[in-house]
N, C-alpha and C positions, 0 to 999 in steps of 0.2 A: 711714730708716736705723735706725732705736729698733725697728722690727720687727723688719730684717735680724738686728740685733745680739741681740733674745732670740730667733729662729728658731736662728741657729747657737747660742746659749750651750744650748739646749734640746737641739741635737743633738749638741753635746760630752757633756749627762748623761745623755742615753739610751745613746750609745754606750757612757760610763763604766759604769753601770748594766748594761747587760746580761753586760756585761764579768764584771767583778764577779758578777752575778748567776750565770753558769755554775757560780763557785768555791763560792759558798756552798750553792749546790742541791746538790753533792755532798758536802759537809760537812756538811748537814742532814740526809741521809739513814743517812751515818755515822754520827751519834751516836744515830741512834733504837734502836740495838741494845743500844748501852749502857744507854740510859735506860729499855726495856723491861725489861731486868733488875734496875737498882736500884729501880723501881717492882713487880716482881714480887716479889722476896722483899721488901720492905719493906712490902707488905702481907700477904703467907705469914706474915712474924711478927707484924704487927700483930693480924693478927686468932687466935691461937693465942693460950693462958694465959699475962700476961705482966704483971707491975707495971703501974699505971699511968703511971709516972714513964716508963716504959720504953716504954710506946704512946701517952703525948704526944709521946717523940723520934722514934719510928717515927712519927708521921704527919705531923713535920714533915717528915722526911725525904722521904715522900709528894709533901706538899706542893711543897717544893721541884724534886722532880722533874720534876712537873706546871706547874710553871711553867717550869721548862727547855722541856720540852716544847711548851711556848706560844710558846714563840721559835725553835722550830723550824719549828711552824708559819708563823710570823711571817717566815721565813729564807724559805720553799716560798713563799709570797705574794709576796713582796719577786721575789724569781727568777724569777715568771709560772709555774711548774709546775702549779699549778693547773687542771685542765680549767673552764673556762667555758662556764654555761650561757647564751646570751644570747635574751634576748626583746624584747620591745615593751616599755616602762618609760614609768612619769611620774615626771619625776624630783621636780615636787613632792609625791607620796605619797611616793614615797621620803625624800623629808626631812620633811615631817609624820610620819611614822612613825618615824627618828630621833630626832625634837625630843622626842616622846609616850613614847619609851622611857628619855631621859634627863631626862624632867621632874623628878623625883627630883635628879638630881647637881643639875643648875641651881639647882633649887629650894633646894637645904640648903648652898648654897656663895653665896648670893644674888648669884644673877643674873640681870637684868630681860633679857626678849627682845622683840623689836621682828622680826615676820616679815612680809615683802610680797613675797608670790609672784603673780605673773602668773597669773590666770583660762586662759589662753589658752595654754598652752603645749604646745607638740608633742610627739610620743612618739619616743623614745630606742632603740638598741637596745641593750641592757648585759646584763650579770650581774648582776639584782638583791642579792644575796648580797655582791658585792664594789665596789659604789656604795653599797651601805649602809655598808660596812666604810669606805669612804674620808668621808662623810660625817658617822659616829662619830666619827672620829679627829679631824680639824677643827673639829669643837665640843667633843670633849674636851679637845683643845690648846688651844681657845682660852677655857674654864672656866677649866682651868689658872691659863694666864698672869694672868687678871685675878685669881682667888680668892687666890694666892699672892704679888701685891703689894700689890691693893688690898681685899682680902677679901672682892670681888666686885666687879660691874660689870656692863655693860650689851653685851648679844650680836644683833646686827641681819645675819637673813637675808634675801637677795633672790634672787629667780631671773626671770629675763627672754631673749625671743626677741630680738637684735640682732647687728650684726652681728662677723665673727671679728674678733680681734684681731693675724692674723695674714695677709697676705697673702697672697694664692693665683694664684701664676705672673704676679705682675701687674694678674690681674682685680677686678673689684669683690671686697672681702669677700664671704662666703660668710655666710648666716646660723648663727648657730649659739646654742645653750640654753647660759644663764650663768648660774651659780649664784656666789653670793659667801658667802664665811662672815666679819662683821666684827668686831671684840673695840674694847674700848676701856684694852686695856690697857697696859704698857709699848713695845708693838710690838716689834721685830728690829731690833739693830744692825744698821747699815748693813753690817759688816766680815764680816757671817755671814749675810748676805741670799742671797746667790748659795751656799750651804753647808747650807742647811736640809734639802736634799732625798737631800745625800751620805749613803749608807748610815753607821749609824753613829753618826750625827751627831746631839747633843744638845746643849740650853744647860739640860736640869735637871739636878739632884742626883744623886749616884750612887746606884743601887738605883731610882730613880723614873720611869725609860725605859731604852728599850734600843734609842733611835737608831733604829728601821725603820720606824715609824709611815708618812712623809713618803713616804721611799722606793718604800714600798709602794703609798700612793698614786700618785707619780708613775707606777707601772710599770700601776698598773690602768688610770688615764684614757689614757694613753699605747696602749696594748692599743686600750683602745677610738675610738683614733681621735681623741681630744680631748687640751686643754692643763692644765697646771695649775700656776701662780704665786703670786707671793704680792710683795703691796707693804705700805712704811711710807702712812699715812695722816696726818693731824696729830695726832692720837691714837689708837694701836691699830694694830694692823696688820690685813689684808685678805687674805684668801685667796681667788682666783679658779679655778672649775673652767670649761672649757667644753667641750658636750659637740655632734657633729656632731646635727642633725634627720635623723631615717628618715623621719619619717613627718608631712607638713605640716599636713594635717588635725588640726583643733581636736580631740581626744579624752582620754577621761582613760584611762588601765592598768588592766585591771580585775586590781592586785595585791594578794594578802591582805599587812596587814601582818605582819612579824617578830614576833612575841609577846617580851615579859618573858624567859619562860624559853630560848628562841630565842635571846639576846642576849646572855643570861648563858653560855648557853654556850659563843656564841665571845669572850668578852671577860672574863665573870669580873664579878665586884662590886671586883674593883681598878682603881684609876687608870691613864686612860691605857691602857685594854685590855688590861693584863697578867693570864696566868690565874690565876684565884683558885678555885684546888681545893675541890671540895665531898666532903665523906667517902658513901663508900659501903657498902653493906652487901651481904652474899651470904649466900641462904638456900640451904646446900648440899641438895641431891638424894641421893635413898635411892642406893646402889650400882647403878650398872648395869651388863651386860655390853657393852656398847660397846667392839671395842676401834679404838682409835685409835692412825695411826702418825704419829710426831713426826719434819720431812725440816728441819733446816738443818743448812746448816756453821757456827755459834755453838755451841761445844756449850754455854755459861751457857744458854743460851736455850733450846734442846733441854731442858734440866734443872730451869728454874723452871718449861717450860710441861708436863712431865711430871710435878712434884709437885703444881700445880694439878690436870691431870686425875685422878689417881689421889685427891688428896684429894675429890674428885666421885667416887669410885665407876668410875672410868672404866679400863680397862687400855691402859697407854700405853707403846707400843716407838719405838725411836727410831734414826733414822738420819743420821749427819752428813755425806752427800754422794749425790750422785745415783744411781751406780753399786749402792750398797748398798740404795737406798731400793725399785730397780728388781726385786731381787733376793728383800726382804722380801714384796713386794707380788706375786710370781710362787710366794712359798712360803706366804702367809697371806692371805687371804679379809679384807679389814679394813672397817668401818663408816664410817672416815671417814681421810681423810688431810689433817694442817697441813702446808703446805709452804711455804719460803720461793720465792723468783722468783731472786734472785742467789745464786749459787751458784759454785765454782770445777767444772771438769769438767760433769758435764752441768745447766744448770739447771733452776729450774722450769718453763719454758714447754717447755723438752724432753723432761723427763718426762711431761707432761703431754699432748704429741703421741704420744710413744710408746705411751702408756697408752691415748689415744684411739683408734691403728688393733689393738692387740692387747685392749682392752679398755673400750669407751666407756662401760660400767657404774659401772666404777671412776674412770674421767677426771673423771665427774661427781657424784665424791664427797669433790674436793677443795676445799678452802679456802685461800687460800692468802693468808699471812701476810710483811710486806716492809715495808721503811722507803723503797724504792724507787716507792712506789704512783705518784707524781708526774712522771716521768721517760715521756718520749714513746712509749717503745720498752713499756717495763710497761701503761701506756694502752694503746697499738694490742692489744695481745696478750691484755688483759682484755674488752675492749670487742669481739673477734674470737670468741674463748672463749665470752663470759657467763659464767667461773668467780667464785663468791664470792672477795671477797680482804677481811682486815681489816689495815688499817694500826698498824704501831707507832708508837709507844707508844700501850699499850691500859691500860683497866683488867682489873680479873680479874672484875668484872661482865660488862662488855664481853664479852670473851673465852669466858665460861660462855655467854652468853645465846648468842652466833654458834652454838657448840657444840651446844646444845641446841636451836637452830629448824634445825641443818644436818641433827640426827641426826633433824626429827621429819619435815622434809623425805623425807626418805630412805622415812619410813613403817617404821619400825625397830619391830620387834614385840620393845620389849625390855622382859627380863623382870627385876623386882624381886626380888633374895636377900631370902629371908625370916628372919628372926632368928629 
């Protein structure tokens, strides 16, 4: 019966969950237009002659962006938009290579760790990238909770072949890979145990999460075929992952770990995986002749990524809907074309067809630029293509570099104005 009962309560929050998940994948896609543009000119002026006083607020500004933008990210994960790599996986590399990347938090928030993984454990088949991300998050939350009552404490990981905890049509359990992450800290009210996993849903401080962590997890192990719960203990609470065996055979993953810098960059040096923006620098390029055409319906967007390339040297024209872009592109000879994928009237992957039976030269000299990267329809159409695409919100690093490895692609014989 205690199966029955968390089998169905599992399948009220996946239902919930994907539910949900639909609304905010297209609300996370929506706001990356805005946040491409208050990241673009707020570094257009940042980096221009400006008081100092004046490009500390401009880089908070920056900052803040970029951490919006982190939970945008965090929105796309939570929603499964994510294309998933899956391979053969050990899941304890996978969390040795966690443990080793947050030695540091643990270490300066003092917290003793006690790890018994299994010699013998089978290989997995996951998204290394996004079992990593769920198994961050579970030792981050669970650093947390101890370091902010008890100002540390003690963190006991196990992982072990046994069998599901959930019943299968009746039969014997199924074997299956269990990982636990344990704290010994306040543990979870009883009254918000069944609510950890609601999108949303937080018991820290304002500004200190953003409620998805959990969520997110539940939606990747879920993906992959496996559970993920969480019990009070007599001290501390337990978070249980389990994950199906692919593959019975005693072997290890031959997976390189994540590196430092790897880790930083999807999580940031703030708590809790929120982004934590690092400043960038751009060494502009002597003037070239390049000229490049600018296709979205934003015209902000059209506009900062026009003063960008022109402050490169670049000649940049610009069209705000498909019809016109069609048009430009049949009266001008162009090096390179940005285009957006959604579009009202004709979109990008229309153009794009068009382009390709009246002119496959130029089809394959676009880039094509969307806050939609994640969404089924943009995947099949990319991955059909092989069209470069970079997703919003970018930086203007970002954005140069694409620019400059798309024009050297091309084999572009361009020539330096001489002073």
């Amino acid at each position: 019966m205690r199966a029955l009962e968390m089998a169905q309560a599992r399948l009220v929050q996946s239902e919930k969950l994907a539910a949900i998940g639909e609304l905010v994948a297209g609300v996370a896609h929506e706001l990356n237009n805005p946040l491409t543009l208050i990241i673009g000119y707020a570094e257009l002026l940042r980096r221009s002659p400006v008081s100092d006083e004046t490009r500390q607020d401009l880089e908070k500004i920056v900052a803040q962006s970029r951490r919006a933008a982190g939970i945008v990210r965090s929105l796309l994960d939570f929603a499964r938009q994510r294309p998933t790599e899956r391979q053969l996986v050990q899941a304890n590399d996978m969390m040795t290579s966690t443990l080793d990347l947050l030695a540091y938090e643990l270490r300066t928030h003092n917290i003793e760790r006690t790890v018994r993984l299994s010699p013998e454990l089978p290989l997995t088949l996951a998204d290394p990238y996004q079992l990593q991300q769920v198994f961050i998050n579970l030792v981050n939350n669970a650093r947390q909770a101890m370091s902010e009552t008890r100002g540390g404490g003690h963190l006991t990981i196990t992982s072990e072949l046994g069998p599901s905890s959930f019943v299968n049509g009746g039969q014997d359990a199924e074997p299956v890979i269990r990982i636990t992450v344990q704290d010994d800290g306040p543990g979870i009210p009883s009254d918000l145990l069944s609510r950890i996993f609601d999108p949303f849903f937080t018991t820290k401080s304002p500004g200190e999460g953003t409620g998805l962590g959990l969520s997110v997890c539940h939606g990747i192990i879920g993906d992959h075929g496996g559970h993920i719960w969480a019990e009070n203990r007599a001290q501390g609470a337990t978070f249980f992952v389990e994950l199906p065996v692919i593959q019975p055979t005693i072997s290890s993953a031959v997976l390189p770990a994540r590196t430092s810098s790897e880790t930083e960059a999807l999580w940031g040096d703030a708590p809790n995986g929120s982004f934590n923006p690092k400043p960038t620098t751009l060494n502009p390029s002597p003037a070239e002749t390049a000229r490049i055409l600018l296709v979205d319906d934003e015209t902000g967007t059209v506009e900062v990524l026009a003063r960008i390339l022109k402050g490169q040297g670049y000649q940049a024209d610009a069209a705000t809907d498909g019809k016109t872009a069609l048009l430009r592109l049949a009266e001008t000879k162009y090096d390179l074309v940005l285009c957006d994928i959604r579009m009202p009237g004709l979109s990008g992957p229309e153009i794009y067809r068009q382009l390709e039976a009246s002119d496959p030269e130029m089809a394959r000299r676009i880039i094509f630029i969307t806050g939609d990267i994640m969404s089924s329809g943009t995947r099949r159409f990319l991955k059909e293509s092989g069209a470069s695409y970079l997703s919003k919100p970018f930086d203007l690093d970002e954005f140069i570099a694409k620019v400059r490895v798309a024009l050297k692609d091309q084999k572009l014989d361009v020539t330096h104005h001489e002073s």
